[in-house]
Wavefront OBJ file of the C-alpha trace (Angstrom):
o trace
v 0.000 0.000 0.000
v 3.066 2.268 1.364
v 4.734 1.377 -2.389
v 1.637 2.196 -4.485
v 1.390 5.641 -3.031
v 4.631 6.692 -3.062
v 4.399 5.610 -7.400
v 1.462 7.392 -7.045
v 3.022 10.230 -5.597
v 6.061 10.436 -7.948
v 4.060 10.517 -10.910
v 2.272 13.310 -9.941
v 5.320 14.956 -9.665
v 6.421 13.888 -12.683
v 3.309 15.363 -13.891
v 3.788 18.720 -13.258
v 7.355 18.565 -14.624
v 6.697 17.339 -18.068
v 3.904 18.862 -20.517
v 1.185 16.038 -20.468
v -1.142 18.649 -19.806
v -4.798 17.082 -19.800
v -3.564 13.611 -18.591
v -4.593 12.768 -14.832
v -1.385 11.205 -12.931
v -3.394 7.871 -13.439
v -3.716 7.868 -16.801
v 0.174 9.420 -16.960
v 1.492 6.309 -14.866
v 0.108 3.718 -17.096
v 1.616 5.189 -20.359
v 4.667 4.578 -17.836
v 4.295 1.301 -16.851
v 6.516 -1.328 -19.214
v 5.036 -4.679 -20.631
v 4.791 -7.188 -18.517
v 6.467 -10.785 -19.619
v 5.655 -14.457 -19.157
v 7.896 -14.236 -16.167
v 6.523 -11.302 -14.499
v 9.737 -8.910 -15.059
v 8.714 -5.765 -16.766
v 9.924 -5.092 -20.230
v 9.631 -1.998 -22.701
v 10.109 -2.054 -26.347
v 12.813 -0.415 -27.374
v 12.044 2.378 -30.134
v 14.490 1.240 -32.402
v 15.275 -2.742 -32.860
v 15.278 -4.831 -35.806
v 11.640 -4.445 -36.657
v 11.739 -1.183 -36.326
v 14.874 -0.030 -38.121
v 15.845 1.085 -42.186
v 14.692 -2.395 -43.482
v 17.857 -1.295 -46.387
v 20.174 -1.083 -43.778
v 20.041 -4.674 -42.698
v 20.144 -5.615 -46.437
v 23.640 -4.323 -46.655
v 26.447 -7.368 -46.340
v 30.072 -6.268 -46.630
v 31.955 -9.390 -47.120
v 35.249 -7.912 -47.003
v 34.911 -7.120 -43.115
v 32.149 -9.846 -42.532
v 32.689 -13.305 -40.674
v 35.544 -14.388 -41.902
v 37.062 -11.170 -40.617
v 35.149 -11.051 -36.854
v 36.013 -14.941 -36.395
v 39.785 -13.419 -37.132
v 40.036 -10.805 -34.667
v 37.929 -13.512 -32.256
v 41.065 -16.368 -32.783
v 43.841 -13.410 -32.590
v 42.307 -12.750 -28.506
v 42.534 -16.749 -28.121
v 46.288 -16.752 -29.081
v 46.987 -13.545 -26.646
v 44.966 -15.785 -24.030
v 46.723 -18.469 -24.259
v 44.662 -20.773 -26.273
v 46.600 -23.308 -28.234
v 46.243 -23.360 -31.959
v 47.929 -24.931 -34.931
v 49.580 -21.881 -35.462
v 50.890 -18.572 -34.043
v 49.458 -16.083 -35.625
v 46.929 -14.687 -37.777
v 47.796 -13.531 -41.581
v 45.122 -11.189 -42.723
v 44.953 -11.154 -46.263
v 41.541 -10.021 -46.657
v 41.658 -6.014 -47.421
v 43.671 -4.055 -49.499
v 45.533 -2.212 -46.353
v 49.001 -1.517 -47.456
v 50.642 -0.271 -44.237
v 49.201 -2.850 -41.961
v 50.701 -5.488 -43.838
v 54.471 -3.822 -43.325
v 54.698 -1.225 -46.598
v 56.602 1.879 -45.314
v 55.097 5.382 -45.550
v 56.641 7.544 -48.247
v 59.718 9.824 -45.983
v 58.364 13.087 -48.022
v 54.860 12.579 -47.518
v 54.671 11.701 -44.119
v 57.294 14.364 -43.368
v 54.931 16.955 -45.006
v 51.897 15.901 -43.270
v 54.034 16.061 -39.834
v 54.969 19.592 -40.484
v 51.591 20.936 -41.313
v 50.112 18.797 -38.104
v 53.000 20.629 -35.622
v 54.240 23.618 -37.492
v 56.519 24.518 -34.908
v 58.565 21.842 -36.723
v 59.152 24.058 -39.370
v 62.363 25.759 -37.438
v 63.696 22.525 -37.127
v 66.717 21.898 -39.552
v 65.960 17.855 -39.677
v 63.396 18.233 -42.929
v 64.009 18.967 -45.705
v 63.582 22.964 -47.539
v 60.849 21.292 -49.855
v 59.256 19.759 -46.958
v 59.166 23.069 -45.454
v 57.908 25.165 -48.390
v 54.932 22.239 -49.331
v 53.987 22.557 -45.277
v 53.587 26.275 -45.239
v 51.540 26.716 -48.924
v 49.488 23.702 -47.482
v 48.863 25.914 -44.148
v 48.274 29.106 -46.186
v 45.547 27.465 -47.861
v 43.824 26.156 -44.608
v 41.616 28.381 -42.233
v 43.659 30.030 -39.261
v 46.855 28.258 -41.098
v 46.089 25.005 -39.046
v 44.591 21.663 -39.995
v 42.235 21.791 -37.862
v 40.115 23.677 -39.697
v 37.207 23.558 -41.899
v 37.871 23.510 -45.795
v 34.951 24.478 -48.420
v 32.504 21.797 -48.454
v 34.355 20.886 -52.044
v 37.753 21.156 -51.150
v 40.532 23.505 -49.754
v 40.536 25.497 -53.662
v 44.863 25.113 -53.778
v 44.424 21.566 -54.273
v 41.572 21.443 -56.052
v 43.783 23.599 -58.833
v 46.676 20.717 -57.734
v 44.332 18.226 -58.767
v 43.449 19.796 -62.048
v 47.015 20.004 -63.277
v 47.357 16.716 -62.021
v 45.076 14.959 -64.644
v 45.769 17.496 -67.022
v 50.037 16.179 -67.187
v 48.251 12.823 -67.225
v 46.111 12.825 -69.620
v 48.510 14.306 -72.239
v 47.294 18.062 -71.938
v 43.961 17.423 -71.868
v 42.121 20.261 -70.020
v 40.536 20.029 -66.181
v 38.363 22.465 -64.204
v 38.991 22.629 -60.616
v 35.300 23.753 -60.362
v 34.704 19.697 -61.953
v 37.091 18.652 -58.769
v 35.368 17.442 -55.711
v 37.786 16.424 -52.984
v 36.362 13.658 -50.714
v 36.839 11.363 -47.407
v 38.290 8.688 -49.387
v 36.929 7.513 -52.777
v 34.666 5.705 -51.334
v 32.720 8.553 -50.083
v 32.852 10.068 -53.490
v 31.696 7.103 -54.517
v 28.785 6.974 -52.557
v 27.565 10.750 -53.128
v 27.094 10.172 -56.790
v 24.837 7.225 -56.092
v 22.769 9.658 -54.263
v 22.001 11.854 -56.891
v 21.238 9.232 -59.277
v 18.946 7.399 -57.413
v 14.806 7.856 -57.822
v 11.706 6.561 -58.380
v 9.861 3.598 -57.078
v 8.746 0.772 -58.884
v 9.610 -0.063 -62.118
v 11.028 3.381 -62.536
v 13.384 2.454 -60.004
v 17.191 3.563 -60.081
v 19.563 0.462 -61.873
v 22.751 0.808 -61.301
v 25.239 -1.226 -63.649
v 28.268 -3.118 -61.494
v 30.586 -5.954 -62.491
v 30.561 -9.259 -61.036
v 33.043 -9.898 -58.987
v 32.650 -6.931 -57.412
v 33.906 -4.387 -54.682
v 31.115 -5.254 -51.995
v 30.900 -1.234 -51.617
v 28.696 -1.086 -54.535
v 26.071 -3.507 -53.541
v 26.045 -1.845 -50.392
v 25.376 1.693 -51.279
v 22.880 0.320 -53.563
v 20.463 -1.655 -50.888
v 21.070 1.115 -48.656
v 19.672 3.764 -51.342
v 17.047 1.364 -52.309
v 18.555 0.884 -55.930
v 18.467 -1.861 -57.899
v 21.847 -3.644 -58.828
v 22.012 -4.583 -62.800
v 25.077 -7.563 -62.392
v 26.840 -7.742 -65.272
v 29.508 -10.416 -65.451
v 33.204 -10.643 -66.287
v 34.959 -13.250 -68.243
v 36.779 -15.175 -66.103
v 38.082 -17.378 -69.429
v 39.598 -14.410 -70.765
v 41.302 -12.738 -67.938
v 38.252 -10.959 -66.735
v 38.187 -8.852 -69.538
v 34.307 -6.652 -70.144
v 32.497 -8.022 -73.220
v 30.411 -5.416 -74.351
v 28.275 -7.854 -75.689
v 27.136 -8.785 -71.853
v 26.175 -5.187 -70.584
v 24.325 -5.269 -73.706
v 22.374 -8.800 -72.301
v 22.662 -6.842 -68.437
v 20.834 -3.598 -69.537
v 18.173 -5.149 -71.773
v 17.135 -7.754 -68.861
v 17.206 -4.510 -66.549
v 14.718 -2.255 -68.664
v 12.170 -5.132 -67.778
v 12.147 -4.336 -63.694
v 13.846 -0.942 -63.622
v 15.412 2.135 -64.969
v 18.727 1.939 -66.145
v 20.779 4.848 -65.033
v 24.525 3.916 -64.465
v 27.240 1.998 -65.141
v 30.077 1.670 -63.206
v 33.621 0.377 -64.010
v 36.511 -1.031 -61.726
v 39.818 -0.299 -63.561
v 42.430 -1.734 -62.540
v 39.873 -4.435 -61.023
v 38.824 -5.057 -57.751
v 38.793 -7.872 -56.700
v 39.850 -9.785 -60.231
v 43.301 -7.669 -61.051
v 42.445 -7.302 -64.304
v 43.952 -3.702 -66.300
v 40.891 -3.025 -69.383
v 42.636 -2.653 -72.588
v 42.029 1.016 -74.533
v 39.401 -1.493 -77.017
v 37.773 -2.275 -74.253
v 37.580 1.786 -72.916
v 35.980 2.980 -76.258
v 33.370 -0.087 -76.503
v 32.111 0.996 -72.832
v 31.965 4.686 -73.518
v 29.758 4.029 -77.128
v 27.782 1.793 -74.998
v 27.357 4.309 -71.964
v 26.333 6.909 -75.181
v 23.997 4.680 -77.024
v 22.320 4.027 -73.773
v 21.865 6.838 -72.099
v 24.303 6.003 -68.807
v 26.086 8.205 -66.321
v 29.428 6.693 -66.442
v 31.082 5.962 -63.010
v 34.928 5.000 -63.250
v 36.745 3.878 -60.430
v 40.549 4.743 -61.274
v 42.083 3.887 -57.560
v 44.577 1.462 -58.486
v 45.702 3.527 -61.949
v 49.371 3.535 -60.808
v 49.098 -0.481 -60.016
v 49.701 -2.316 -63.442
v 52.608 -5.010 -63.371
v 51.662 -6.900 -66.114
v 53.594 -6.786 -69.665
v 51.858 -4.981 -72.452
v 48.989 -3.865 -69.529
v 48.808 0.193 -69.468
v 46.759 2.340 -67.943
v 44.132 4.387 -69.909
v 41.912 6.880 -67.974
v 38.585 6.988 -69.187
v 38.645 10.494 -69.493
v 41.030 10.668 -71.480
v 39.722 8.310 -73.377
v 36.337 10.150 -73.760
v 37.640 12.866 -75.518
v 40.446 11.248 -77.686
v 36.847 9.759 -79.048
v 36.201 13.583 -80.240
v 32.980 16.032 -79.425
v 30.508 13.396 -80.487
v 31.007 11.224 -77.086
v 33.466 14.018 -75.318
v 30.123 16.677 -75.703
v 27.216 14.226 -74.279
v 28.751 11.119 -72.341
v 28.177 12.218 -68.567
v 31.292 11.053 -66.301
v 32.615 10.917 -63.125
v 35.876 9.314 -62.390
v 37.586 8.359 -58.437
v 41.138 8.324 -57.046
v 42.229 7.716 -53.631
v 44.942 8.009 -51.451
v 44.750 4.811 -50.243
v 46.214 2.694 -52.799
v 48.962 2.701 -55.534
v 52.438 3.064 -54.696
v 51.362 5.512 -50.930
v 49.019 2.989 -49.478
v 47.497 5.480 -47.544
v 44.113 4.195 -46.720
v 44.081 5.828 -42.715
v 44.583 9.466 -43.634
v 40.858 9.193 -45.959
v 41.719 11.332 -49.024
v 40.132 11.153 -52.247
v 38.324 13.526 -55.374
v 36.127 12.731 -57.800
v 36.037 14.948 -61.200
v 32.421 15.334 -62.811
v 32.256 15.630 -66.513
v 29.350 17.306 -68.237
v 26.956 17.544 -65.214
v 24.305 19.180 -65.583
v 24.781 22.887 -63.898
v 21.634 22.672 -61.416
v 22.402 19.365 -60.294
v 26.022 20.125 -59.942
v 24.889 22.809 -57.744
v 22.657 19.692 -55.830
v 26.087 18.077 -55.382
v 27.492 21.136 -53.656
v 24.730 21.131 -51.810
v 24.656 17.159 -50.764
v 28.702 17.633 -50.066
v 28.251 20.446 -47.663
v 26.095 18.693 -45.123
v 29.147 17.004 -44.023
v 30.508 19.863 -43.874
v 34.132 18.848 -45.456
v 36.454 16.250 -46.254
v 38.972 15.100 -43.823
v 41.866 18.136 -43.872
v 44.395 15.580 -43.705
v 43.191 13.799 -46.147
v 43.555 16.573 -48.001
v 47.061 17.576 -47.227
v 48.145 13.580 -47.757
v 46.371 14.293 -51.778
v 48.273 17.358 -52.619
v 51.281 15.688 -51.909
v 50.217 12.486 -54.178
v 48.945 14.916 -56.863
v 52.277 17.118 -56.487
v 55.155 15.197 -55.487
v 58.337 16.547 -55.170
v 59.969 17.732 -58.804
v 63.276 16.843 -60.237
v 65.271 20.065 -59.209
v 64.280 19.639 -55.468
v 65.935 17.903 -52.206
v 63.200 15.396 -51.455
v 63.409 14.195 -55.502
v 65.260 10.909 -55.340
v 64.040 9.807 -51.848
v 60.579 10.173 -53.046
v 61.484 8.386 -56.601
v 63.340 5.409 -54.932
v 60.764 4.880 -52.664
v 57.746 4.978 -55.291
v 59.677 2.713 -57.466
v 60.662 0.284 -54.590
v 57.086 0.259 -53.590
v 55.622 -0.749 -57.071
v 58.549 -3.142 -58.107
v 57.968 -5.047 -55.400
v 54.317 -5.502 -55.757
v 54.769 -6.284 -59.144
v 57.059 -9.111 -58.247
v 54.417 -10.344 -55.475
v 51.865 -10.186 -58.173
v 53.933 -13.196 -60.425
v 54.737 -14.845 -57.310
v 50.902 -15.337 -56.311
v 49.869 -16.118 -59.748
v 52.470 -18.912 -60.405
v 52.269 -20.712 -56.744
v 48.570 -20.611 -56.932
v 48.808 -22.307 -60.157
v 51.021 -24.952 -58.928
v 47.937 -26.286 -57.059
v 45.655 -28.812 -58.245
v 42.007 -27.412 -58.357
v 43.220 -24.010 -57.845
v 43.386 -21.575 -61.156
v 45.004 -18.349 -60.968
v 44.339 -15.668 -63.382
v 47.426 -13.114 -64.344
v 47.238 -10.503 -61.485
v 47.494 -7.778 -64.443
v 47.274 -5.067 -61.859
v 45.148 -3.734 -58.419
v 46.565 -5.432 -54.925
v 44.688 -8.678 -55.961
v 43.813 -12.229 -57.270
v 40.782 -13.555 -57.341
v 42.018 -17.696 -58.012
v 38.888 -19.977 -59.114
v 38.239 -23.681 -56.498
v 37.639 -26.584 -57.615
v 36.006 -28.182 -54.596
v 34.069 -32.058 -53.974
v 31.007 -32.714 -54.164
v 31.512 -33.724 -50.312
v 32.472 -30.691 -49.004
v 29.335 -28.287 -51.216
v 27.399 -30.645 -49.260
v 28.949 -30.044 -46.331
v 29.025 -26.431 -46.481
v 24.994 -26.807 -47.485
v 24.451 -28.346 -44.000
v 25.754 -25.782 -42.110
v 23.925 -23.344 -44.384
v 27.103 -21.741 -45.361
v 28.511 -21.002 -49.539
v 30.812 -23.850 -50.396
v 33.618 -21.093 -50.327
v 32.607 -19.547 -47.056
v 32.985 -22.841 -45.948
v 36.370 -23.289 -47.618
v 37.853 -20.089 -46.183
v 36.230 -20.419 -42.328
v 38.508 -24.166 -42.607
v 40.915 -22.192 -43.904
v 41.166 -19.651 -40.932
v 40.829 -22.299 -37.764
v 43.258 -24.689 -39.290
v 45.912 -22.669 -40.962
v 45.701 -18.538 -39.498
v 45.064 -17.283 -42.851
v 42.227 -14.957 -43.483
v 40.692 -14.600 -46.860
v 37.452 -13.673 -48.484
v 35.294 -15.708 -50.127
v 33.994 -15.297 -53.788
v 30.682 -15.409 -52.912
v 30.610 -11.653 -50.673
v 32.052 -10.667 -53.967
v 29.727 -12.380 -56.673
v 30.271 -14.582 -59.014
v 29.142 -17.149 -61.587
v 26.028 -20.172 -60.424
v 28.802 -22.886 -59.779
v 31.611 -21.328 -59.527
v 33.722 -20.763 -56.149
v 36.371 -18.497 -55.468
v 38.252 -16.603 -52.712
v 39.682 -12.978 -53.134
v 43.021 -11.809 -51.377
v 45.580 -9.347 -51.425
v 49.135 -9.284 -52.763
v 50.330 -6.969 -49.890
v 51.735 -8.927 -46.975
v 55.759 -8.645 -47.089
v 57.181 -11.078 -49.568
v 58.348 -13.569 -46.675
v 55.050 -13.316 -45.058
v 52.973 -13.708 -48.708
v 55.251 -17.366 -49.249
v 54.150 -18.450 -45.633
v 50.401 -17.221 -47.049
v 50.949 -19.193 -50.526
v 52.319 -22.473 -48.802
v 49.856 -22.811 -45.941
v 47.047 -22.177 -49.099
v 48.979 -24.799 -50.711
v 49.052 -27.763 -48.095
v 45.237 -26.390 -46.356
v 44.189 -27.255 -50.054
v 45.470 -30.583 -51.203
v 44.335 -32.112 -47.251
v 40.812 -30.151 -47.792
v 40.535 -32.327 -51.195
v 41.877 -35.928 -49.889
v 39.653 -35.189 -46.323
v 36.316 -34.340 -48.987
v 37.279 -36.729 -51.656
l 1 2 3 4 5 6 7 8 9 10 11 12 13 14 15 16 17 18 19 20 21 22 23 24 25 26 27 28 29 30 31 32 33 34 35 36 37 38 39 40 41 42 43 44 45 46 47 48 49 50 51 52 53 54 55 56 57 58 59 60 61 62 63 64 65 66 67 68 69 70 71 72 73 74 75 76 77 78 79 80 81 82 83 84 85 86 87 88 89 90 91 92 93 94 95 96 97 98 99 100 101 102 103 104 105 106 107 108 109 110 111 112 113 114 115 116 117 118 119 120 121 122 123 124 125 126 127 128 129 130 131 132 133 134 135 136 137 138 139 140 141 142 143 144 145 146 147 148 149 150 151 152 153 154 155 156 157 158 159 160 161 162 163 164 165 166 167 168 169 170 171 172 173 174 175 176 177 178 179 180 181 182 183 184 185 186 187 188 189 190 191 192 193 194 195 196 197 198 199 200 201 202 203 204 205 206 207 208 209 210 211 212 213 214 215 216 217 218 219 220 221 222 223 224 225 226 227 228 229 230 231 232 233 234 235 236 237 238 239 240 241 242 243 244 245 246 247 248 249 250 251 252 253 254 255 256 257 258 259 260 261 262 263 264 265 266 267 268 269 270 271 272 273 274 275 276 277 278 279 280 281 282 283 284 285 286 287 288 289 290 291 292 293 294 295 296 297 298 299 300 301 302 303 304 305 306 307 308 309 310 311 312 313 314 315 316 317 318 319 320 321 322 323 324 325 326 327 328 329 330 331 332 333 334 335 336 337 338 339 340 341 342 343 344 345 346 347 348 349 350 351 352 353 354 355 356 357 358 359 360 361 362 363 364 365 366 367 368 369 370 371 372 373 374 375 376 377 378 379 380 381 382 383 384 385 386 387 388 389 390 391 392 393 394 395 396 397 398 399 400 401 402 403 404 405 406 407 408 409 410 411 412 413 414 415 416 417 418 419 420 421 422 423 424 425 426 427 428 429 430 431 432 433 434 435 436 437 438 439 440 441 442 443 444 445 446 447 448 449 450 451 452 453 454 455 456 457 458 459 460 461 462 463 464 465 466 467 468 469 470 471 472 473 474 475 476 477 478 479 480 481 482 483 484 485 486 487 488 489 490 491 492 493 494 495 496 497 498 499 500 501 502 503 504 505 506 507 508 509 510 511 512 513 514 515 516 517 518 519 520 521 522 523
């Protein structure tokens, strides 16, 4: 009785403290009572749970930080613990993070970045004068002369012109607007922001965005976040994962039938196949993307990673207008680069641009607009891209550190790239495609019928199954194909070329002697 009027009490209180005018304290405590259970404990629905939450966000799989990946970090706490495994240590091979698997900053870079983070270092005789003189214009440019503050929602405007000239030396002269530069948290961001502005309607008259399969998970996931509809078109695995026009042709025409066609986006070099798209190749896609009616999206991050023989580079802008006014005048593009691959490997620091070829003036001023509500990229970020957009020049100090250690950095990857390829294709029921370029391989399994029916009674993909055996009995963590996409019957696993060469043979062996015992225990 005591109890009851002292709840009484306090909701009357309550009462007079919150505006629920019109509500006696009676009615008042029984909107605050909670649900009672089966057990008698009391229980209130939480406004957001799974019912209740974006029904696009929990569409959204990311294989390339998914199980595989949590069960990883899960075994690396065992070993610390104490638990006993059948090896020491974990090898993450799973994501294209340079530094974490032992590459060493570029010296000017990072000595840059250090100056413009602490300028006080700039009376300090240890850097370099180039150093020195990219640290202060940096600091000029930035609000207050300090990184920590605010750029334009596009861009600090000095290396927005950096980036201009940039893709103007390589693309052989051909002209770029920094007003057509948007820098960006990464390209992935960039990425991401252009999906926005092409996504509408409902129904059939829904959004379809073209994407290759295999593809970078990011794209799947921005589309069944935005509600989109993915158009999968498919690489040919027989031919080196080269594009066959031939097949957007079948993926658009299938598309019209449930959606509207608005995009197409392109991987160059590919993630997660490796494969560098020949100039043929450039022009088909760009008369395609004309004929009909696409907003191009290329994704250039890895332009600086080709290794292969006779493989080059070809930006699609430059491309474009090398075609002449008839595709250069109409064909709407935007193309990505990052910071985060290439020879810098600079994935932490989250710098990026994106430059947007004949967008429409109103919605370029959307864009503006959609940019600004995060206010700006990461300053960093933006520092780190100035530097990879205007490295130091032949007649300064920092010249032939920074050459040596760009050239170190790419020979060696190319020479990790062979090295995968021909080890992997040592192994019975293992084929390795050329690892033309990118920080992967993408090797096709050829697994028993035993173990796809094993993997089907744990309700796992045969490859899922593959790589989770893979991790508890050997340490090394890969992807599987399927997170990435890939062919009805096919299996595959994706992983990266970047852990030091000793490490990557330890990686190559363990794959080696996990897959002949995963045969002869399935066979």
């Amino acid at each position: 009785m005591v109890g009851g009027l002292f709840a009484f009490a306090l909701c009357t209180c309550l009462l007079v403290q919150r505006p629920f005018r019109g509500l006696s304290a009676e009615h008042f405590c029984e909107l605050q009572k909670p649900n009672m259970t089966e057990n008698g404990l009391g229980h209130r629905e939480r406004v957001l749970n799974v019912d209740t939450m974006n029904p696009n966000v929990k569409r959204i799989e990311y294989a390339v930080r998914g199980p595989i990946v949590q069960r990883a970090v899960q075994i690396e706490k065992e070993l610390k613990e104490g638990v006993k495994k059948p090896f020491t240590e974990v090898i993450k091979a799973n994501i294209g993070d340079a530094h974490a698997m032992g590459q060493k900053p570029i010296t000017f870079f990072r000595q840059v970045i250090a100056l413009c983070a602490y300028p006080d270092l700039l009376e300090d005789d240890k850097f370099p004068e180039d150093a020195k003189n990219r640290a202060r214009r940096i600091l000029q440019a930035c609000g207050g002369g300090s990184l920590g503050a605010y750029s334009a929602s596009s861009g600090i405007e000095v290396i927005r012109q950096d980036v201009a000239k940039y893709i103007e030396k390589r693309d052989s002269g051909i002209p770029s607007n920094p007003d057509d530069i948007y820098l960006s948290t990464g390209a992935s961001d960039a990425i991401v922001t252009m999906l926005k502005l092409l996504t509408s309607g409902e129904g059939k008259t829904r959004t379809g965005v073209m994407i290759s399969i295999p593809q970078y998970p990011l794209y799947s996931a921005a589309l069944a976040e935005l509600a989109a509809v993915q158009i999968s078109y498919y690489l040919d695995e027989d031919k080196c994962w080269s594009l066959d026009v031939n097949e957007l042709r079948r993926a658009v025409k299938a598309a019209r039938e449930h959606c509207n066609p608005r995009a197409l986006c392109i991987i160059n070099p590919g993630n997660p196949t490796g494969q560098v798209q020949n100039r043929q190749c450039i022009e088909d896609v760009i008369r395609f993307a004309a004929e009909e009616h696409l907003f191009l999206m290329a994704d250039e991050v890895y332009q600086d990673n080709v290794y292969m023989e006779g493989c080059q580079f070809h930006s699609f802008k430059k491309v474009l207008f090398e075609m002449g006014s008839e595709y250069s005048s109409v064909v709407e593009l935007a193309s990505f680069h990052s910071t985060s691959k290439c020879y810098m490997g600079e994935c932490g620091f989250r710098g990026g641009y994106m430059e947007v070829i004949n967008m429409d003036p109103d919605v370029k001023l959307q864009l503006t607009k959609l940019v600004s509500v995060q206010l700006c990229p990461s300053i960093p970020g933006q520092a780190l891209l100035d530097l990879v957009v205007n490295p130091p020049q032949p007649d300064e100090p920092s010249y032939a550190t920074f050459i040596k250690e760009r050239t170190a950095n790419l020979h060696i990857l190319s020479e990790k790239a062979k090295m995968t390829e021909q080890v992997l294709n040592t192994v019975p029921g293992i084929h390795c495609n050329p690892v033309q370029g990118a920080m992967y391989t993408f090797p096709r399994l050829t697994l028993p019928e035993k173990a796809i029916n094993a993997a089907k009674e744990q309700e796992q993909a045969p490859d899922m199954f593959y790589c989770m055996k893979l991790l508890e009995e050997m340490g090394i963590c890969l992807v599987p194909g399927s997170g990435f996409g890939q062919r009805d019957g096919t299996y595959h696993f994706r992983m990266t070329i970047l852990p030091a060469t000793e490490k990557l043979k330890i990686v190559l062996e363990k794959i080696r002697e996990f897959h002949k015992r995963f045969t002869e225990e399935f066979s």
